[in-house]
N, CA, C, O and CB atoms as a CASP TS submission, in Angstrom:
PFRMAT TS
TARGET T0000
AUTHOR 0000-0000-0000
METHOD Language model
MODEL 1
PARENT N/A
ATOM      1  N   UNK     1       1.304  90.412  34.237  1.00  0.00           N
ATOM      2  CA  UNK     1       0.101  90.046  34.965  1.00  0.00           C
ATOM      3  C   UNK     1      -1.149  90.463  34.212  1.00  0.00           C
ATOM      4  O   UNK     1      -2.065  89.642  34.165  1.00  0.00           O
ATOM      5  CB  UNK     1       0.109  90.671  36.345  1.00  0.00           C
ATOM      6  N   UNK     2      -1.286  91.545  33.663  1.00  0.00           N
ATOM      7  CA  UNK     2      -2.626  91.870  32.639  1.00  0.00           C
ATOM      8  C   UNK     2      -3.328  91.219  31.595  1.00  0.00           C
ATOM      9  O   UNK     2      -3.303  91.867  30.548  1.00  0.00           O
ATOM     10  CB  UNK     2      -2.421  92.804  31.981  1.00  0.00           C
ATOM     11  N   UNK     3      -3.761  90.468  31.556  1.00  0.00           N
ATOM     12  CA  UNK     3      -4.347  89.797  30.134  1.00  0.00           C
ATOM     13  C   UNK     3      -3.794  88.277  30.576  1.00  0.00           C
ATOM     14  O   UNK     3      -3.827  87.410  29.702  1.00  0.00           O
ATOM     15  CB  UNK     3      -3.545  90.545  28.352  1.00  0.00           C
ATOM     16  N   UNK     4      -3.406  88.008  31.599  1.00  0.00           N
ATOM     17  CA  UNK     4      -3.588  86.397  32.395  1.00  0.00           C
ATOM     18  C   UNK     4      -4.647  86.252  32.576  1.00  0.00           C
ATOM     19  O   UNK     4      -5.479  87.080  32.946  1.00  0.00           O
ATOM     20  CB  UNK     4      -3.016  86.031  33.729  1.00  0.00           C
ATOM     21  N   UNK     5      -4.819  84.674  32.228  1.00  0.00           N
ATOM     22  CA  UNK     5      -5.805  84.359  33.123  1.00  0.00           C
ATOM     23  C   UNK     5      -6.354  84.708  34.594  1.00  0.00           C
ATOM     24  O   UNK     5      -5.436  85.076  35.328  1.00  0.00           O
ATOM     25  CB  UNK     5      -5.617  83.431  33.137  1.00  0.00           C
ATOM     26  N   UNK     6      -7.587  84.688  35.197  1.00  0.00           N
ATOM     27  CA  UNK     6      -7.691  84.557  36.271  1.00  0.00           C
ATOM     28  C   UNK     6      -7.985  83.658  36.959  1.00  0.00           C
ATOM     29  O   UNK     6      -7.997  83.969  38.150  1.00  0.00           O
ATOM     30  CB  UNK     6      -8.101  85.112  36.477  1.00  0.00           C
ATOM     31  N   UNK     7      -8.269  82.521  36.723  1.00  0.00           N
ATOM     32  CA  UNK     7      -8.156  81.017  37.384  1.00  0.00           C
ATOM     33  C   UNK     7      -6.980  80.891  37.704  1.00  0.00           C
ATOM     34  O   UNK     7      -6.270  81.046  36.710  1.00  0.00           O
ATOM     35  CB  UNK     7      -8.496  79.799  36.562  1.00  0.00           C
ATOM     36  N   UNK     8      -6.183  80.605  38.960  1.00  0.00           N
ATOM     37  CA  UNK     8      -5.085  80.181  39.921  1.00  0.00           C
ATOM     38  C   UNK     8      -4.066  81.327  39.724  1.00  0.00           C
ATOM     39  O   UNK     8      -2.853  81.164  39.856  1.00  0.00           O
ATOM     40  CB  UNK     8      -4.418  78.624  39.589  1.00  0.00           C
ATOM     41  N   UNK     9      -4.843  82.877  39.293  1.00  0.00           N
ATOM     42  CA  UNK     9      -3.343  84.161  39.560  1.00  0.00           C
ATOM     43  C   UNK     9      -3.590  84.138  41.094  1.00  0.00           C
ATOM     44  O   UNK     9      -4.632  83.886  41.700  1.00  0.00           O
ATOM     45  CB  UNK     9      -3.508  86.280  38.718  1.00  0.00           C
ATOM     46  N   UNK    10      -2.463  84.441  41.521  1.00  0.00           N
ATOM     47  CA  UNK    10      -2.436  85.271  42.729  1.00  0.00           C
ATOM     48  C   UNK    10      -2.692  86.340  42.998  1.00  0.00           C
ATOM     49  O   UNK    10      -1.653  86.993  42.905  1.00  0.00           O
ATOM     50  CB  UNK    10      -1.661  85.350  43.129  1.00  0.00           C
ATOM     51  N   UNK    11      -3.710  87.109  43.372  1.00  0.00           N
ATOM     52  CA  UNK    11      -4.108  88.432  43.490  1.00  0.00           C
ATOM     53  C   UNK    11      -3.904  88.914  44.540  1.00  0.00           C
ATOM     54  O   UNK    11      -3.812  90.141  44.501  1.00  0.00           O
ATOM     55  CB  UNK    11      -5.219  88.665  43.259  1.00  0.00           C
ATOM     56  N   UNK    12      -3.695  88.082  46.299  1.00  0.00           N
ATOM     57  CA  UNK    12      -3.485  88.996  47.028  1.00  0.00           C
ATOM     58  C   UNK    12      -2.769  87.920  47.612  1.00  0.00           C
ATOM     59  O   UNK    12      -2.838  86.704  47.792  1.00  0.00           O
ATOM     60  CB  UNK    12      -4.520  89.864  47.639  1.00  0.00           C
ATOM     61  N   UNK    13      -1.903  89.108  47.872  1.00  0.00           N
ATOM     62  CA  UNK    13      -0.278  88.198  49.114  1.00  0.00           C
ATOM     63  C   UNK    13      -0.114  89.561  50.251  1.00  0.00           C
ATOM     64  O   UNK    13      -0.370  90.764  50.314  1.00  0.00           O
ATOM     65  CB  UNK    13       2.146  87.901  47.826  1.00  0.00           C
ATOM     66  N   UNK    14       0.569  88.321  51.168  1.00  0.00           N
ATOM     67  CA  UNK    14       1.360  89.351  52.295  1.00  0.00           C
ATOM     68  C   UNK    14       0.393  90.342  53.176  1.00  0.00           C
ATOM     69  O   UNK    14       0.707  91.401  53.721  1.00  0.00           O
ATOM     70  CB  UNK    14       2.454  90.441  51.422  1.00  0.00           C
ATOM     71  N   UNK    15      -0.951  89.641  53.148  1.00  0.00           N
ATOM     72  CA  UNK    15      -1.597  89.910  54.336  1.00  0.00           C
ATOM     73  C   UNK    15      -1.444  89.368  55.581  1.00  0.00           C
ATOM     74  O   UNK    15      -0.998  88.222  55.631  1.00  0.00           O
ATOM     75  CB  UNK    15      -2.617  89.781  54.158  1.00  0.00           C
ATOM     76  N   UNK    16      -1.834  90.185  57.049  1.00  0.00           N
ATOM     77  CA  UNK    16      -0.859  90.156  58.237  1.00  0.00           C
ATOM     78  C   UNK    16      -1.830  90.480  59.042  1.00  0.00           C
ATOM     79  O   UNK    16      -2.257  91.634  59.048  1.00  0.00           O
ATOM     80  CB  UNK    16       0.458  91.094  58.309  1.00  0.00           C
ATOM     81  N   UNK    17      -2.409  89.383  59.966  1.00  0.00           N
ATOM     82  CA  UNK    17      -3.685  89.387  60.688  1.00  0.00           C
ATOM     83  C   UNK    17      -3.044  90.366  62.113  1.00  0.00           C
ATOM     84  O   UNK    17      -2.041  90.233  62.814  1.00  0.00           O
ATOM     85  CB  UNK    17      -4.347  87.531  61.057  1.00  0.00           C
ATOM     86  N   UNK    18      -4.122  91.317  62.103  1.00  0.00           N
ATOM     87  CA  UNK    18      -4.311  92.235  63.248  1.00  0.00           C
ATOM     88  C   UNK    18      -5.975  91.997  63.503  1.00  0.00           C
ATOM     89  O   UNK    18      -6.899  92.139  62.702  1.00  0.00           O
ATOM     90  CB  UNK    18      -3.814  93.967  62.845  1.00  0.00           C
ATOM     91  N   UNK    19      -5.995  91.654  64.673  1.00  0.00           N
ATOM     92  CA  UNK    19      -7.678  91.373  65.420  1.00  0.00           C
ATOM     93  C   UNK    19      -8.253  90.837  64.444  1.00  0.00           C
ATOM     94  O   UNK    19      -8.047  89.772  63.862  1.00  0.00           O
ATOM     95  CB  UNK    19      -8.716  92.712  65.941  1.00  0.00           C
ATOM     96  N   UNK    20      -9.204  91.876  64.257  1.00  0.00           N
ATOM     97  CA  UNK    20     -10.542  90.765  63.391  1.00  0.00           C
ATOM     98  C   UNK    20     -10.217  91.491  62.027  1.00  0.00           C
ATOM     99  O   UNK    20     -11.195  91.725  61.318  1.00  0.00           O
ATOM    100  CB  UNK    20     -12.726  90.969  63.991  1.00  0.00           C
ATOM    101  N   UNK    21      -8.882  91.910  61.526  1.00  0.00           N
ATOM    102  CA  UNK    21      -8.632  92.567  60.081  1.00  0.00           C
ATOM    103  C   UNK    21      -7.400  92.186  59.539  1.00  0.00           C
ATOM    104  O   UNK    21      -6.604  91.761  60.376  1.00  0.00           O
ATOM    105  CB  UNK    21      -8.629  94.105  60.079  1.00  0.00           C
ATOM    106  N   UNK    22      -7.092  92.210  58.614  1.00  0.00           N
ATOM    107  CA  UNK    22      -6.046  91.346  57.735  1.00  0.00           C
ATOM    108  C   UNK    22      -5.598  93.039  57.013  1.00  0.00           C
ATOM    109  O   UNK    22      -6.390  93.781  56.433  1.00  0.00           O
ATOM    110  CB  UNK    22      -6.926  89.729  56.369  1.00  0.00           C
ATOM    111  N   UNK    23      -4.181  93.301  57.261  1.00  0.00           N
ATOM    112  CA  UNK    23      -3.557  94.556  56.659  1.00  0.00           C
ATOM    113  C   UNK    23      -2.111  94.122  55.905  1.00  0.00           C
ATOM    114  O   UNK    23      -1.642  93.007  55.679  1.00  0.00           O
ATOM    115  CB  UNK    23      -3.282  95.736  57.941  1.00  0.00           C
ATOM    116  N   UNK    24      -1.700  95.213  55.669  1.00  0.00           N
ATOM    117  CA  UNK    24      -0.231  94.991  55.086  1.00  0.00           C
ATOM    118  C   UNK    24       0.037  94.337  53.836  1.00  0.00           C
ATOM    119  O   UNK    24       1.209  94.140  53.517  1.00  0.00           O
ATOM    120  CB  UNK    24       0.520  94.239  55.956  1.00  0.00           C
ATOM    121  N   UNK    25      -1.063  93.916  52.964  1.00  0.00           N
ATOM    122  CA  UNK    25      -1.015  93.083  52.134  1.00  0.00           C
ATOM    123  C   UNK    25      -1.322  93.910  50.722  1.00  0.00           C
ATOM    124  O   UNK    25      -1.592  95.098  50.543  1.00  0.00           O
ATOM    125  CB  UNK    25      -1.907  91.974  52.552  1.00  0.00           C
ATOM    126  N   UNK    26      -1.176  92.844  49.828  1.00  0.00           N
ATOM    127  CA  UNK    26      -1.174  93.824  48.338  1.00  0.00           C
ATOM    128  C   UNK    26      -2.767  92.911  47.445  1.00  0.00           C
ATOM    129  O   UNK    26      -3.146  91.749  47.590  1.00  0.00           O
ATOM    130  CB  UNK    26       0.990  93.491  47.067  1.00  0.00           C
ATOM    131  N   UNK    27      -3.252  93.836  46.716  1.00  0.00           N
ATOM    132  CA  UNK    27      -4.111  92.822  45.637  1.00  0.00           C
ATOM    133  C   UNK    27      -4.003  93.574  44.551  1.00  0.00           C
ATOM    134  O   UNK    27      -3.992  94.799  44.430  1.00  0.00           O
ATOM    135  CB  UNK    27      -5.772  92.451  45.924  1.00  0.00           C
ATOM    136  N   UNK    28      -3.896  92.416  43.497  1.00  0.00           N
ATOM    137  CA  UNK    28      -3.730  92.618  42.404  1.00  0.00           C
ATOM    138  C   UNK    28      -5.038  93.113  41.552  1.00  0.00           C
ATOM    139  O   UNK    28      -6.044  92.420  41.703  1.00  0.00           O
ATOM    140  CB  UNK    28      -3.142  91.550  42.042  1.00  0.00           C
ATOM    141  N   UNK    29      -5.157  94.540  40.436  1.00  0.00           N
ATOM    142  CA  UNK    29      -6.111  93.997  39.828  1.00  0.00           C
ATOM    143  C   UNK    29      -6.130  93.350  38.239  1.00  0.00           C
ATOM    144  O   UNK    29      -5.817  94.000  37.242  1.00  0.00           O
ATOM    145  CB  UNK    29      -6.914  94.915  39.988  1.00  0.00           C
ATOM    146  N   UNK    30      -6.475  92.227  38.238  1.00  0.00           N
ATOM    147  CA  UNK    30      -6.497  91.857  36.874  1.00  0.00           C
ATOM    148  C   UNK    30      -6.743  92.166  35.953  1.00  0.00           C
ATOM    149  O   UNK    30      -6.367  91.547  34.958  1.00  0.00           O
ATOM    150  CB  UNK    30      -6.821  91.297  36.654  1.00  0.00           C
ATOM    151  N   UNK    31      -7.684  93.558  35.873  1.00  0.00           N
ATOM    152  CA  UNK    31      -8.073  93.776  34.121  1.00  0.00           C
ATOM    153  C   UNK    31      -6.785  94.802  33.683  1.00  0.00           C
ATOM    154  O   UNK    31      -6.494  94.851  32.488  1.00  0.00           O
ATOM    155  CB  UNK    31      -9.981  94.760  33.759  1.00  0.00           C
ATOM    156  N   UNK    32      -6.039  95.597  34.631  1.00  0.00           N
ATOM    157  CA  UNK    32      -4.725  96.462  34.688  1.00  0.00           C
ATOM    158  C   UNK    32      -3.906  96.534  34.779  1.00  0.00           C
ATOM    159  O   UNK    32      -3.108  97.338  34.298  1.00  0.00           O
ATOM    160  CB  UNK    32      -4.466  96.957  35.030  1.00  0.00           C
ATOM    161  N   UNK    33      -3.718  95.239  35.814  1.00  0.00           N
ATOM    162  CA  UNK    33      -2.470  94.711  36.150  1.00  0.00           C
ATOM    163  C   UNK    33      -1.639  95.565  37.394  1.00  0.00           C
ATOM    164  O   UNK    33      -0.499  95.247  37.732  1.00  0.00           O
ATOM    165  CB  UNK    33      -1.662  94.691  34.792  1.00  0.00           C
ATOM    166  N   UNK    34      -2.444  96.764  38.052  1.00  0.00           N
ATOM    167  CA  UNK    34      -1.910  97.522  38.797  1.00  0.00           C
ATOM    168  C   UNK    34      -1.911  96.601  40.101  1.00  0.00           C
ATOM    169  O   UNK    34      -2.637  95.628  40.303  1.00  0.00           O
ATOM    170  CB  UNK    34      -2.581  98.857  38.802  1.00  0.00           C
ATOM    171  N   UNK    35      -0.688  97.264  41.144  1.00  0.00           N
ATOM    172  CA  UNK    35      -1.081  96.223  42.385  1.00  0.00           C
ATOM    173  C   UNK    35      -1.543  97.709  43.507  1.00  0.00           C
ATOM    174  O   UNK    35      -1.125  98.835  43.235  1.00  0.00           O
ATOM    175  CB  UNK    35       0.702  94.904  43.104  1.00  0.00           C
ATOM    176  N   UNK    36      -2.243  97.497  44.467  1.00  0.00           N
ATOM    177  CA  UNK    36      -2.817  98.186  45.373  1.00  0.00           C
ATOM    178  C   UNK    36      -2.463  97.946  46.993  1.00  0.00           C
ATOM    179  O   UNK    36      -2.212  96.800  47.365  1.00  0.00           O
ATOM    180  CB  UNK    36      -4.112  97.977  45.074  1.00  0.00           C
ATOM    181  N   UNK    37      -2.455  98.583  47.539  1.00  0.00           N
ATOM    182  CA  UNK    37      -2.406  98.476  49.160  1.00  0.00           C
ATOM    183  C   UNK    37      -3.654  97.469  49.279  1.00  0.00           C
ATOM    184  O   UNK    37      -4.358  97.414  48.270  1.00  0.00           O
ATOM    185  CB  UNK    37      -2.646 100.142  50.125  1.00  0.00           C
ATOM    186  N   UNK    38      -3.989  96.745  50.264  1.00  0.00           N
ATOM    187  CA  UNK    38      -5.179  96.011  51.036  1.00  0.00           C
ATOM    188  C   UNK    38      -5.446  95.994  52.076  1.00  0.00           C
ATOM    189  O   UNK    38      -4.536  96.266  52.860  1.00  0.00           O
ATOM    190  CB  UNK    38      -5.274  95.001  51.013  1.00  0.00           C
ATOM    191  N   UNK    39      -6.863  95.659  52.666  1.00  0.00           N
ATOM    192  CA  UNK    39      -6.976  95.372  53.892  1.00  0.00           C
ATOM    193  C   UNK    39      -8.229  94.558  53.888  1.00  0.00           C
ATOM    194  O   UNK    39      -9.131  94.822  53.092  1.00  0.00           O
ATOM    195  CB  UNK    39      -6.945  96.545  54.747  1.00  0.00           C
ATOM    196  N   UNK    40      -8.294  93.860  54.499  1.00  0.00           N
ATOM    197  CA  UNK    40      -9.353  92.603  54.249  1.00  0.00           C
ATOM    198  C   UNK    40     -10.209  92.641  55.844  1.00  0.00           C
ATOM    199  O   UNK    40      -9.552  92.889  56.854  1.00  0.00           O
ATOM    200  CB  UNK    40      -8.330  90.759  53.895  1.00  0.00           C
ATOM    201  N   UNK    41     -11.586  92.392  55.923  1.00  0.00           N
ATOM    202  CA  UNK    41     -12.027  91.923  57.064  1.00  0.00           C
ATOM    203  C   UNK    41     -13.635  91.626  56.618  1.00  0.00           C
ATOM    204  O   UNK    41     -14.279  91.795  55.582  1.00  0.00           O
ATOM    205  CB  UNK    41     -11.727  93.001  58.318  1.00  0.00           C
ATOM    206  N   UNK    42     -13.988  90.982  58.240  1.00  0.00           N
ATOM    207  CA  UNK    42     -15.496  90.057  57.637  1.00  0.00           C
ATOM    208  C   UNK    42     -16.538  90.457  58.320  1.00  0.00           C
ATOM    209  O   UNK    42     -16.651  90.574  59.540  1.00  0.00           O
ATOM    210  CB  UNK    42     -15.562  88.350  57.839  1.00  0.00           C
ATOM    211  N   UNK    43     -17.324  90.672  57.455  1.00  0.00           N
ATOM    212  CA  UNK    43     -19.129  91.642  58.480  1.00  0.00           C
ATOM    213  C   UNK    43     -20.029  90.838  57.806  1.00  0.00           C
ATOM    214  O   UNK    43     -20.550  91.024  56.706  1.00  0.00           O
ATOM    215  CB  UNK    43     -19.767  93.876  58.072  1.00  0.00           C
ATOM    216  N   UNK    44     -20.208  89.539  58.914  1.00  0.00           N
ATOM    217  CA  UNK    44     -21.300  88.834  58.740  1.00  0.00           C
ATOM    218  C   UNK    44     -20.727  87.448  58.054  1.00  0.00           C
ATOM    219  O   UNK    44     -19.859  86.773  58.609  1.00  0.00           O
ATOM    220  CB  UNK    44     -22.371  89.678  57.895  1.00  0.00           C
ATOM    221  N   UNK    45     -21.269  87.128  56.879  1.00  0.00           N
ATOM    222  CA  UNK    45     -20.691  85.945  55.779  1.00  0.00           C
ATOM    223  C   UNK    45     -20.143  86.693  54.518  1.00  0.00           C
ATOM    224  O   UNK    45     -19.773  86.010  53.563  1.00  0.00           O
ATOM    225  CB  UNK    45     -22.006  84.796  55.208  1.00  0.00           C
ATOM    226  N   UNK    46     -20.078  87.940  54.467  1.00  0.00           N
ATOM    227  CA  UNK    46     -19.148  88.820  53.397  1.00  0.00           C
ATOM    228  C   UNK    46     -17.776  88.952  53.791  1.00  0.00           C
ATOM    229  O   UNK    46     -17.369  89.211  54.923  1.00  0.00           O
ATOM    230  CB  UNK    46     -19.646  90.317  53.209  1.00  0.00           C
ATOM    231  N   UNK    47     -16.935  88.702  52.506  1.00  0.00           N
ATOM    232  CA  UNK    47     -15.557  89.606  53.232  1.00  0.00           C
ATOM    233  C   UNK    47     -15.510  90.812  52.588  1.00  0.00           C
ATOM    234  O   UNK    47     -15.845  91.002  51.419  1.00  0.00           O
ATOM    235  CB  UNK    47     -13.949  88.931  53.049  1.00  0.00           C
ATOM    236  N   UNK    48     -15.113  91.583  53.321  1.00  0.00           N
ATOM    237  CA  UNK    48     -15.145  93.156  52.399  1.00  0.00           C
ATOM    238  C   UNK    48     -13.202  93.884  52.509  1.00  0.00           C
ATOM    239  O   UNK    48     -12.433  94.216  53.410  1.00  0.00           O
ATOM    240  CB  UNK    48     -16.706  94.698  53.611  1.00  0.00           C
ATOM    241  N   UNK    49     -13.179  93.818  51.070  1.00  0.00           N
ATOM    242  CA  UNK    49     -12.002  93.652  50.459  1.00  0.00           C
ATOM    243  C   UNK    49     -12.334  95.324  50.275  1.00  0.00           C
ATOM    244  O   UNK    49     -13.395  95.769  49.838  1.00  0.00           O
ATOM    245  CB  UNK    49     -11.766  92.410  49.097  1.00  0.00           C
ATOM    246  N   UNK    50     -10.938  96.284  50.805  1.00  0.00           N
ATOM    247  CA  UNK    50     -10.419  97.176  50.451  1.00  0.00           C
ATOM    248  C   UNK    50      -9.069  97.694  49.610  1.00  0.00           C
ATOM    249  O   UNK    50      -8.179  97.831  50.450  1.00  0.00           O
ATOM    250  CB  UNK    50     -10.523  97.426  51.250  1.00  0.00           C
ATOM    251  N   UNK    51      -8.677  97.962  48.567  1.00  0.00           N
ATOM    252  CA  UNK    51      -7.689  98.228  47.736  1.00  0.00           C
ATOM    253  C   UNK    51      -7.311  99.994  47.640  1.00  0.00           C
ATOM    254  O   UNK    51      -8.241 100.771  47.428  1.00  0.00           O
ATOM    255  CB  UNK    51      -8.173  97.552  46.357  1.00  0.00           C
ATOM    256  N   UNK    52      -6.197 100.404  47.777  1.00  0.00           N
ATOM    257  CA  UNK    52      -6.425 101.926  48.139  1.00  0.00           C
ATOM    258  C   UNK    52      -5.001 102.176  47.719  1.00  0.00           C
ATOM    259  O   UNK    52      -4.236 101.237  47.499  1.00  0.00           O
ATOM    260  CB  UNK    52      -6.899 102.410  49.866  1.00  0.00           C
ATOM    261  N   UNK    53      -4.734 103.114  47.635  1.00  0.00           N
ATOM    262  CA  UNK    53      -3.260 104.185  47.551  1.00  0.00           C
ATOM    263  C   UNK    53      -3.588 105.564  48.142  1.00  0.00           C
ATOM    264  O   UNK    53      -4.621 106.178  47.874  1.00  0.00           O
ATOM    265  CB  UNK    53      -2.681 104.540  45.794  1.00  0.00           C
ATOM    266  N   UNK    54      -2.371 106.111  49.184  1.00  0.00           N
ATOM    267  CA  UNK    54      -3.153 107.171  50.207  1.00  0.00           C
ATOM    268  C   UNK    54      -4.515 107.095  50.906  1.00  0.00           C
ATOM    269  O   UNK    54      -5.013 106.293  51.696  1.00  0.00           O
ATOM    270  CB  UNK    54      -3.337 108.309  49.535  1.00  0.00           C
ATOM    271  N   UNK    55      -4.976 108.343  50.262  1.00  0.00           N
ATOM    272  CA  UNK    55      -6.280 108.157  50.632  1.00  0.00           C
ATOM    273  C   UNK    55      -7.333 107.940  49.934  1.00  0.00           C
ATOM    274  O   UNK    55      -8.392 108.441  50.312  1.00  0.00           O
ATOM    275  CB  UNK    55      -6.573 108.926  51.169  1.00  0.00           C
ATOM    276  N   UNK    56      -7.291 107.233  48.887  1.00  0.00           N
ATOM    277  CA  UNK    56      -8.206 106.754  47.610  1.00  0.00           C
ATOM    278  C   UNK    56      -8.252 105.276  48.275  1.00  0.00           C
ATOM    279  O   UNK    56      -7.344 104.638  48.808  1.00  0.00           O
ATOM    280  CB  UNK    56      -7.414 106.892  45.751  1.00  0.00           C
ATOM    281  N   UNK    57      -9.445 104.985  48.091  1.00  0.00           N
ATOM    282  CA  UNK    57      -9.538 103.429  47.860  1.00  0.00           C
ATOM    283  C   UNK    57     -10.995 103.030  47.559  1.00  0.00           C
ATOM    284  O   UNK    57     -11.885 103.875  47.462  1.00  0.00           O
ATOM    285  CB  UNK    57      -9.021 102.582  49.192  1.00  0.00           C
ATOM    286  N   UNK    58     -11.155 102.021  47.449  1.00  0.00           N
ATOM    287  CA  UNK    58     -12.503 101.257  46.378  1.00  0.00           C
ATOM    288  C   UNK    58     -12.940  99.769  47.560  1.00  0.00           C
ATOM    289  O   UNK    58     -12.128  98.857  47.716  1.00  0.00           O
ATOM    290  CB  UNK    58     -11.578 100.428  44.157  1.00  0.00           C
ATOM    291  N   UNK    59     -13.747  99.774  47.981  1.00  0.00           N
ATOM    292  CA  UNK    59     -14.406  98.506  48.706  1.00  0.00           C
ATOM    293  C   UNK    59     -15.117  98.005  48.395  1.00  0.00           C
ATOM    294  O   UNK    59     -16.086  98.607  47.933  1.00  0.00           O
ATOM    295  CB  UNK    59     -14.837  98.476  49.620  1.00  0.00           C
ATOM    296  N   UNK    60     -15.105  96.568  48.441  1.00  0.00           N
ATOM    297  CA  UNK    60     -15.863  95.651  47.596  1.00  0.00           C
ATOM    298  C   UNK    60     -16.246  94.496  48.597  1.00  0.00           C
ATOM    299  O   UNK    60     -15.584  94.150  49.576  1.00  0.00           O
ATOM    300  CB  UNK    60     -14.982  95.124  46.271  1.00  0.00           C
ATOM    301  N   UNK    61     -17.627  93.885  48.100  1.00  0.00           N
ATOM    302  CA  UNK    61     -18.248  93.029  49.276  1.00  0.00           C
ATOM    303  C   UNK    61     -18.008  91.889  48.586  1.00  0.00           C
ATOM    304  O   UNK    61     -18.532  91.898  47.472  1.00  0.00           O
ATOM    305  CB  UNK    61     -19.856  93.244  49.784  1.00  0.00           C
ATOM    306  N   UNK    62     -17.321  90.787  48.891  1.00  0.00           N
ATOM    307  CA  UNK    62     -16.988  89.276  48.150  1.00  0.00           C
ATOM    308  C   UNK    62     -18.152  88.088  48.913  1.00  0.00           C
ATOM    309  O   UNK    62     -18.354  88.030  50.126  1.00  0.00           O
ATOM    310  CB  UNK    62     -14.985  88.705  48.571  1.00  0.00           C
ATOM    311  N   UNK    63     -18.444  87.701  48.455  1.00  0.00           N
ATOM    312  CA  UNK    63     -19.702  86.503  48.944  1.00  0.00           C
ATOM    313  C   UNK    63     -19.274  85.443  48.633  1.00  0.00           C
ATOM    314  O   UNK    63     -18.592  85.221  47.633  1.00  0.00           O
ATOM    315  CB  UNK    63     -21.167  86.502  48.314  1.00  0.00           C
ATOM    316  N   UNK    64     -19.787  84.284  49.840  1.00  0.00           N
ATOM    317  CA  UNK    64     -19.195  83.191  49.199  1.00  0.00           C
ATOM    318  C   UNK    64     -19.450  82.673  47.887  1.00  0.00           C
ATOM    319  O   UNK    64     -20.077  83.449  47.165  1.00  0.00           O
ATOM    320  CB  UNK    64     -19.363  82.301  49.885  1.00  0.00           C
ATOM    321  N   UNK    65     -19.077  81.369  47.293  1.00  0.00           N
ATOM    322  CA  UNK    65     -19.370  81.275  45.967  1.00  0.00           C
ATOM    323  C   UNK    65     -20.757  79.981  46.433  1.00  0.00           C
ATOM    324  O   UNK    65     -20.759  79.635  47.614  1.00  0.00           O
ATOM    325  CB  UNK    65     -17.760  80.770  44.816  1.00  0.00           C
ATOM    326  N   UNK    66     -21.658  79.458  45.651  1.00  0.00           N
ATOM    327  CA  UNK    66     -22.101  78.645  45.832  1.00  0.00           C
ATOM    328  C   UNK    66     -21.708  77.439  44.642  1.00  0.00           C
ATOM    329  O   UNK    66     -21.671  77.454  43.411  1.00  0.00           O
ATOM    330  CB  UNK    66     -23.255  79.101  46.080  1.00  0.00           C
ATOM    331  N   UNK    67     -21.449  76.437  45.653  1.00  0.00           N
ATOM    332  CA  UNK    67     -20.794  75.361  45.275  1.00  0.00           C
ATOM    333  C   UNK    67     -21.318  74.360  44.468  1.00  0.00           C
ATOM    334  O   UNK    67     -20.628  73.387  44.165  1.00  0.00           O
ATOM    335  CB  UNK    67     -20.424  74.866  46.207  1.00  0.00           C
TER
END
């Protein structure tokens, strides 16, 4: 997975909608190739993507793209 492209990888699978949050799922990161725990949910028109192991994790605000 490291040094793939990132146009059409799969980075996150096996997310599992609970209420207004998406858990259980994995994302990939591409420049490492490591895979991470996830949890996904939406505040506002952002989705804010969490990636973690224990109690470490890194959150990131994704915006739509303009088309």
């Amino acid at each position: 997975r490291k040094g793939k492209p990132v146009l059409g990888l799969e980075i996150i699978r096996g997310m599992v909608r609970d209420g207004e949050e998406w858990n259980d799922g994995t994302i990939l990161d591409p420049d490492n190739g490591k895979v991470y725990d996830c949890k996904l949910w939406v505040e506002g028109d952002k989705l804010k993507v969490r990636g973690y192991i224990a109690f470490f994790f890194r959150t990131q605000t994704w915006l739509p793209a303009d088309l």
